[in-house]
C-alpha positions in Angstrom: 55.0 6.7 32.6 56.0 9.7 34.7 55.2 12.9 33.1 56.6 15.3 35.2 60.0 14.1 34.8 60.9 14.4 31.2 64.2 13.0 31.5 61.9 9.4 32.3 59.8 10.2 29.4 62.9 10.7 27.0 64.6 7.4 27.6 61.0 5.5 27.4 61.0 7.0 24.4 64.4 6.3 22.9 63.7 3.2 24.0 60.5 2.6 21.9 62.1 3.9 19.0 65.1 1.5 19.3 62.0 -1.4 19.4 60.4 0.4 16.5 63.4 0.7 14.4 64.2 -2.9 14.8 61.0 -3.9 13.6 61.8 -1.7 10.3 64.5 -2.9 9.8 63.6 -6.4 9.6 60.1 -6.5 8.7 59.7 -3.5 6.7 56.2 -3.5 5.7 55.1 -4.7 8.9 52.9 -2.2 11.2 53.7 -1.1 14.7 51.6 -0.9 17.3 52.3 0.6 21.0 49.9 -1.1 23.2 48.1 1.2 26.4 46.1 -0.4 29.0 42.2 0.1 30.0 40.9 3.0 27.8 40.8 6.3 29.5 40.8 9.4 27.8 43.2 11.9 30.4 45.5 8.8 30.6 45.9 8.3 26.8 45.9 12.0 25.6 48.8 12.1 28.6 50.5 9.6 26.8 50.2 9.6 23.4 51.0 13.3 23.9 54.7 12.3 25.5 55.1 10.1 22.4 54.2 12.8 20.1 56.6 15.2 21.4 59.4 12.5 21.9 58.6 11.6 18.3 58.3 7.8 19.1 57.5 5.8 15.6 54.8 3.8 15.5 51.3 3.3 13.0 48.9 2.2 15.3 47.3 2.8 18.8 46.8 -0.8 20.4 44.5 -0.8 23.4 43.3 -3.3 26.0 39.1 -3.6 26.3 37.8 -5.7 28.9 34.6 -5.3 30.4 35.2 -5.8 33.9 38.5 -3.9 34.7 38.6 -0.1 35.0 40.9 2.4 35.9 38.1 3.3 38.8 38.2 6.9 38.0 36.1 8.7 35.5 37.4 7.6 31.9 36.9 11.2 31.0 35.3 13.5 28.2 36.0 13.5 24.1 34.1 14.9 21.7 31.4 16.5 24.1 31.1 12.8 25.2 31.2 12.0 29.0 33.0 8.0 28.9 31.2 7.2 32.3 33.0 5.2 35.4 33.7 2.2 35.7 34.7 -0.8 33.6 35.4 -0.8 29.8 32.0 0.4 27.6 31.5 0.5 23.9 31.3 3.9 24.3 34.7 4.5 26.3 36.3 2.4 23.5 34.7 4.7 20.9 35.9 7.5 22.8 39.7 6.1 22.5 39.2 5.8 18.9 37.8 8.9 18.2 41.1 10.7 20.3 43.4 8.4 18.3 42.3 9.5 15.0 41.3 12.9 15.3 43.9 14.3 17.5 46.9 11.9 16.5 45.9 10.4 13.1 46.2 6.8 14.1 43.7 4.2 14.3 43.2 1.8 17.2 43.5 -2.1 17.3 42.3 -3.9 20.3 45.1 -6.6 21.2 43.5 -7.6 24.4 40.2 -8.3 25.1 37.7 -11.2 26.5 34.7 -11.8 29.0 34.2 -14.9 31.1 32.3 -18.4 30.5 31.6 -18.3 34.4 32.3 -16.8 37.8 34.5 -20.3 39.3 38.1 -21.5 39.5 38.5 -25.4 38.4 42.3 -25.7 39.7 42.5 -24.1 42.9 44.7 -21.1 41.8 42.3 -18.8 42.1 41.0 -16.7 39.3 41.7 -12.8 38.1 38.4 -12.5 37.5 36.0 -13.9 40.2 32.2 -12.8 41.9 33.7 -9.7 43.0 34.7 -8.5 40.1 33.3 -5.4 38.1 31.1 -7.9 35.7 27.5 -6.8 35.7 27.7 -6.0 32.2 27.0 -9.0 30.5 25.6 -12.7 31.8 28.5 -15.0 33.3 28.4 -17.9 30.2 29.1 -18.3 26.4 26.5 -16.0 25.7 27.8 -13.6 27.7 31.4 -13.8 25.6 29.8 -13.5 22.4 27.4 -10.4 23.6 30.8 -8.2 25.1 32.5 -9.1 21.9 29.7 -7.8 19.5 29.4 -5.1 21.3 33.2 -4.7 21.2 33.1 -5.1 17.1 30.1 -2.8 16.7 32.0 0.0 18.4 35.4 -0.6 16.4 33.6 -0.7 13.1 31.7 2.4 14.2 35.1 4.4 14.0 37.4 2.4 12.0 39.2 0.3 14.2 41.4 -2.5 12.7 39.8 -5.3 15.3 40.5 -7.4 17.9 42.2 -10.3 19.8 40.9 -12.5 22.3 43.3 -13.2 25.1 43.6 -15.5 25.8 41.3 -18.3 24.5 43.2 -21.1 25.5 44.6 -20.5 28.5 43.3 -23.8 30.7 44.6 -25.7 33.4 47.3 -28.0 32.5 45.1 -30.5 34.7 41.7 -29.3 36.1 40.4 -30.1 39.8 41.0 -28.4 43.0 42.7 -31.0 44.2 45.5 -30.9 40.9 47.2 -27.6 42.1 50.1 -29.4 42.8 50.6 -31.7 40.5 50.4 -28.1 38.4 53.0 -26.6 40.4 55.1 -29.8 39.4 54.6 -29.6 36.0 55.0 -25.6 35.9 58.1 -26.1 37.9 59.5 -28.8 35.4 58.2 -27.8 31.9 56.5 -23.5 32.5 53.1 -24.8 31.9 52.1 -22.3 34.4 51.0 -19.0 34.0 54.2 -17.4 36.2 57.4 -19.1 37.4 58.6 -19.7 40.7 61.1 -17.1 40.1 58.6 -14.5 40.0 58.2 -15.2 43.7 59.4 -11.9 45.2 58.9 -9.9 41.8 55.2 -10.5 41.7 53.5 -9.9 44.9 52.4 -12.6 47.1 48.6 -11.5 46.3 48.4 -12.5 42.9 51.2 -15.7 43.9 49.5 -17.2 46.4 46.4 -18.2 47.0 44.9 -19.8 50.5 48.2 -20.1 51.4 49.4 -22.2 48.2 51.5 -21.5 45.2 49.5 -20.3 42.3 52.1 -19.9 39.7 51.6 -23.7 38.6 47.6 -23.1 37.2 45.7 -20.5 35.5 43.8 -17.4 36.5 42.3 -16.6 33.2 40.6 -20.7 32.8 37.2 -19.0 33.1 37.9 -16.1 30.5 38.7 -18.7 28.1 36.6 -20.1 24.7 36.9 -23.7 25.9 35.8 -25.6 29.3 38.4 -26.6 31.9 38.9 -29.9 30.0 39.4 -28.3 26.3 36.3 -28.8 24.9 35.1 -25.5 22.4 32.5 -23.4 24.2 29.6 -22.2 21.5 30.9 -19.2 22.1 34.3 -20.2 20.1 31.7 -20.0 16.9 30.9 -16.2 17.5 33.5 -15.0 15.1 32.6 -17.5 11.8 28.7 -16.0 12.9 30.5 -12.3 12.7 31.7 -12.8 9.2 29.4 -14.8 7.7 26.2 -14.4 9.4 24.8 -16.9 12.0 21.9 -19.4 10.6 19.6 -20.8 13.5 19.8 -24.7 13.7 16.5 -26.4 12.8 14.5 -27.9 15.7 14.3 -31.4 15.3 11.6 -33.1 14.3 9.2 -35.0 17.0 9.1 -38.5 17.3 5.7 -40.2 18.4 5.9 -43.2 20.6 3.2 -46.3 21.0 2.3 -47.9 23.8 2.8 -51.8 23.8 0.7 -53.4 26.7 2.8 -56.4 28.2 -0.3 -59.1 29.2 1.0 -60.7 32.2 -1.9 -62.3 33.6 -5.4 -63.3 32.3 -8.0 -63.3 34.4 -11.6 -65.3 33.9 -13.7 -65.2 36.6 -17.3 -65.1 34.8 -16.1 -68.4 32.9 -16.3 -67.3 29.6 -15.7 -69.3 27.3 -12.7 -69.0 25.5 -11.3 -70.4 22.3 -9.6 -68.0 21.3 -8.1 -64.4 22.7 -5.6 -62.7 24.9 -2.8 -65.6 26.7 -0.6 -64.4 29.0 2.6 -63.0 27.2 0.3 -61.2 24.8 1.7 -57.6 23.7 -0.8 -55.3 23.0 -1.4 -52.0 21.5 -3.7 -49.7 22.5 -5.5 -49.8 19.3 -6.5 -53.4 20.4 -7.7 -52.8 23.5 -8.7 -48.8 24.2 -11.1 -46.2 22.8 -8.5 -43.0 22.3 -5.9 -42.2 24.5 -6.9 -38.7 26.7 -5.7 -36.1 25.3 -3.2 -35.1 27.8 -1.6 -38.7 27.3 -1.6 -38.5 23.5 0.4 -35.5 23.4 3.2 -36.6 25.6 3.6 -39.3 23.5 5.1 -37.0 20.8 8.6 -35.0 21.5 12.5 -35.1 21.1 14.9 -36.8 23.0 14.7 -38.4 25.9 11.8 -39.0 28.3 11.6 -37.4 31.7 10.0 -38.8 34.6 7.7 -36.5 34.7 6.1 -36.6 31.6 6.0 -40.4 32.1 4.4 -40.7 35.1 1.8 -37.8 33.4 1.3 -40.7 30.2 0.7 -43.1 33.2 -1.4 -41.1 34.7 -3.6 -40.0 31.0 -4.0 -43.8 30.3 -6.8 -44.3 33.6 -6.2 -47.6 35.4 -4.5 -45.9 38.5 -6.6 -46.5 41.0 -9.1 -48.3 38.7 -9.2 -50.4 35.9 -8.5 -49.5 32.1 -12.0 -49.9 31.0 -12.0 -49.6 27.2 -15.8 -50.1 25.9 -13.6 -51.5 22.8 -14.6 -55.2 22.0 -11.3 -57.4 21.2 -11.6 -59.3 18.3 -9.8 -63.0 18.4 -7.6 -64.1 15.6 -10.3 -66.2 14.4 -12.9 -64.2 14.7 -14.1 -64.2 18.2 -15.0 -61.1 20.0 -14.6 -60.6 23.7 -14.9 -57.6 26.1 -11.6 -56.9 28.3 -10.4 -55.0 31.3 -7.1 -54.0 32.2 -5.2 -53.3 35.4 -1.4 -52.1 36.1 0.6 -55.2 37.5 3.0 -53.2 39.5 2.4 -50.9 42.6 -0.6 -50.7 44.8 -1.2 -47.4 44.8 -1.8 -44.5 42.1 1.7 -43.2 43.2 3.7 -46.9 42.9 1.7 -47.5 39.6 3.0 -44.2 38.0 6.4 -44.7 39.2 6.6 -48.6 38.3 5.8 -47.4 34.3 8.5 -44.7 34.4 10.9 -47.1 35.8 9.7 -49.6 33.1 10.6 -46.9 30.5 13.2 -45.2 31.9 16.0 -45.2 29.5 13.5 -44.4 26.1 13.4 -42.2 23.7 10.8 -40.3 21.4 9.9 -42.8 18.7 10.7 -46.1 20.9 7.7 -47.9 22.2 6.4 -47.6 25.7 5.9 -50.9 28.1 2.9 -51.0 30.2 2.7 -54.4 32.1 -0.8 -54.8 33.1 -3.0 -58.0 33.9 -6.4 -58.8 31.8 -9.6 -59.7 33.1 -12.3 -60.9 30.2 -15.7 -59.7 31.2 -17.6 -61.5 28.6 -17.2 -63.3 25.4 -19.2 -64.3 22.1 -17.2 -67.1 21.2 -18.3 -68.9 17.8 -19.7 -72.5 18.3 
């Protein structure tokens, strides 16, 4: 708005008031709002001071409030208050609300406002907000959104504020992927799925219309200020303003599941000729109850988690259970079906070397989870045997 030519200021005016009189006389009870951009506290008092004195109608002072976007000049003084430089602050937007109220008895509704999921682009458009934006404020993520908008509610509840509206939550390419944009430009062209039109080409500048040489008005610039990924699923984040309302209750961690190990016999071995009537075939499955005194430690307790299993910790459980580079010497005795008791040792069938051995069992077990049973394929070789007569 140009202040120093009043004649401008007087049609903006009579303009507004033909908007605002419309809206009474349709929707009488409704409220109207006259929205500024990027709080500021010389630019508002400037403006709200032309309205005043051109006696524009209207209840409520709407502002914008994003976190990375400033007017890159000092957002001024209120109340003994410096508002700092820089991008939109809980403080500067307390500042706003305390001018609005105090000097022109209306209270302030924030009808823009949001913080981004990340820092990329998923169409190839290009993105408003990007790295080199002002966005050291909060973390780039979910976390990040809900954190700016706390911070956002705390500061209109401090002064009265009416609230705020995420813009714009939804606004995701009509078809994500670099290589989409012009399959984008297609649609936008056909059906306005875009953010612009190509008729804005020459009324927007090229800057914000093209981007590495290609139309942009097909995609969106705002997918990574949005509540949901590039392919519509609901960020975490969307469940920030249920959590503001009704208070947020932490999810239980789940319970641990305890695997056993079954010990797959694939060879038997006899080379002190005991004599066997009875005992461990090849095919036997084993547990280590059978065959082992405890488990080390280290083993045991890896046994015992949620989820999935990494490699790592398999190839640790491998590792706990001996037999590496040696065999699994239990001092246990193995009692036959019938009676029989027999002392065994155990070796890992698969891999030469400590290395292949711990690999071969995580291979084995890839794909479990907590609570399913282990393989371990080893051989067995009876070292002696006092079989009943």
């Amino acid at each position: 708005m140009d202040f120093i030519n009043k004649e401008k200021v007087a049609q903006i005016s009579r303009y507004l008031n033909a908007g605002s009189k419309a809206v009474r006389d349709v929707l009488p009870d409704a409220k109207v709002a006259i929205q500024l951009e990027t709080p500021n506290v010389p630019k508002y008092t400037n403006i709200m001071n032309a309205l005043r004195d051109n006696n524009v109608d209207y209840d409520i002072l709407g502002t914008s409030y994003y976190p990375f976007w400033s007017t890159h000049d000092g957002n001024g003084w209120y109340d003994d208050v410096d508002m700092g430089w820089g991008a939109n602050t809980p403080k500067s937007l307390e500042g706003i609300e305390k001018l609005a109220k105090q000097e022109y008895g209306k209270q302030v509704v924030v009808l823009e406002t949001g913080w981004i999921n990340n820092v990329r682009d998923s169409d190839g458009t290009g993105n408003s907000i990007g790295p080199d934006s002002e966005i050291q404020a909060y973390s780039h993520d979910p976390q990040g959104q809900v954190d700016a908008m706390a911070d956002m509610y705390k500061a209109l509840v401090a002064q009265g504020g009416l609230g705020g509206f995420w813009w714009e939550p939804a606004w995701i390419p009509v078809k994500a992927g670099w290589e989409n944009w012009q399959f984008n430009k297609d649609a936008s062209d056909k059906y306005g799925t875009g953010w612009a039109s190509q008729y804005a080409v020459g009324y927007a500048p090229d800057s914000v219309m093209y981007y590495n040489g290609q139309p942009t008005w097909g995609g969106s610039t705002w997918d990574n200020v949005a509540l949901f990924d590039d392919l519509g699923h609901p960020l975490q984040s969307l469940k920030m303003y249920n959590g503001f309302l009704h208070g947020y209750e932490s999810p239980k961690a789940p319970e641990k599941s305890t695997s056993t190990l079954n010990f797959k016999v694939n060879k038997v071995w006899n080379s002190n000729n005991v004599a066997l009537k009875d005992g461990i075939v090849e095919g036997s499955t084993l547990t280590a109850s059978d065959m082992l005194e405890p488990l080390s430690a280290a083993a045991n307790e890896l046994l015992s988690g949620t989820g999935a299993f990494t490699q790592e910790n398999l190839e640790k459980i491998a590792s706990g259970l001996g037999g590496m580079t040696t065999a699994l010497e239990g001092s246990k005795t193995y009692y036959a079906d019938n009676g029989d008791a027999y002392h065994y040792v155990f070796w890992f069938t698969e891999g030469k070397t400590a290395e292949q051995k711990a690999w071969n069992f995580y291979n084995d077990n890839m794909n479990a989870k907590y609570g399913e049973p282990l393989v371990v394929n080893v051989e067995a070789t009876v070292t002696w045997g006092a079989a009943k007569a």
